[in-house]
N, C-alpha and C positions, 0 to 999 in steps of 0.2 A: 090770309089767302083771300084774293079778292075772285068774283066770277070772272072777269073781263081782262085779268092777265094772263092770261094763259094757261094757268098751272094747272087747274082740273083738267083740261082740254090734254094738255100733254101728259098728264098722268093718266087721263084715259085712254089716250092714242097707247100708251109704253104697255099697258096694261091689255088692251085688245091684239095689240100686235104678240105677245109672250103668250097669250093664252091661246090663240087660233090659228097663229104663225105656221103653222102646217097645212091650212086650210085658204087662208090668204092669197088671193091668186090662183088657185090650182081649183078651188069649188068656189068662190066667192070674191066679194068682192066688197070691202067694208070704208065706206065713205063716211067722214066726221066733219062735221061745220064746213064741207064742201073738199077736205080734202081728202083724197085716197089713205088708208091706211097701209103700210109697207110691212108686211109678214118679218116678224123678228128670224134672224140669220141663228140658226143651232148648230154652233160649231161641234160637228161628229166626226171625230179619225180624220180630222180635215189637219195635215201634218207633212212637209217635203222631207221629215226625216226618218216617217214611218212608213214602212211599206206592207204592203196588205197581206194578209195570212195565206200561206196556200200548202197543199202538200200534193204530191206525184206518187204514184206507184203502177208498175209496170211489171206484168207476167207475159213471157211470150211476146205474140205481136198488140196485147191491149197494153194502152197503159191509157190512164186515169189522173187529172189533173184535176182539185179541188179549190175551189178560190171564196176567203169568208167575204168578199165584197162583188157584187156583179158590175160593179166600176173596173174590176183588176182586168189588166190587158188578156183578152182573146177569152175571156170569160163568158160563156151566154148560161143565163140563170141559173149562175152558182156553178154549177159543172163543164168542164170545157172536153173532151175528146179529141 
């Protein structure tokens, strides 16, 4: 492995990007040999064949909808009414 091919550079881009990837963008911003680092992608429940958790229960005129994702439709923070 030489310095000036690339490889350390890229192994440290792969390496900052996995380990702060959450952080990348959103509170920082972390620049290498002049170029931006790009926040690694954590595929979570990210899936068109799974649909998100929810359950309903209704007494009378309440009823109660639960949702495990605040992405699921008509959801606001977790609980929807």
């Amino acid at each position: 492995m030489r310095l000036n091919d690339g490889t350390i550079a890229q192994r440290l881009r792969s390496t900052i990007s996995q380990t702060y990837g959450l952080f990348i963008g959103r509170y920082v911003q972390i620049v290498l040999n002049g170029l931006a680092v790009q926040p690694f992608q954590i595929p979570i429940g990210g899936s068109s064949e799974v649909n998100p958790g929810h359950d309903e229960y209704q007494e009378g005129d309440v009823r109660v909808r639960l949702f495990a994702s605040l992405a699921a439709k008509g959801a606001q923070q977790g609980v929807a009414f």
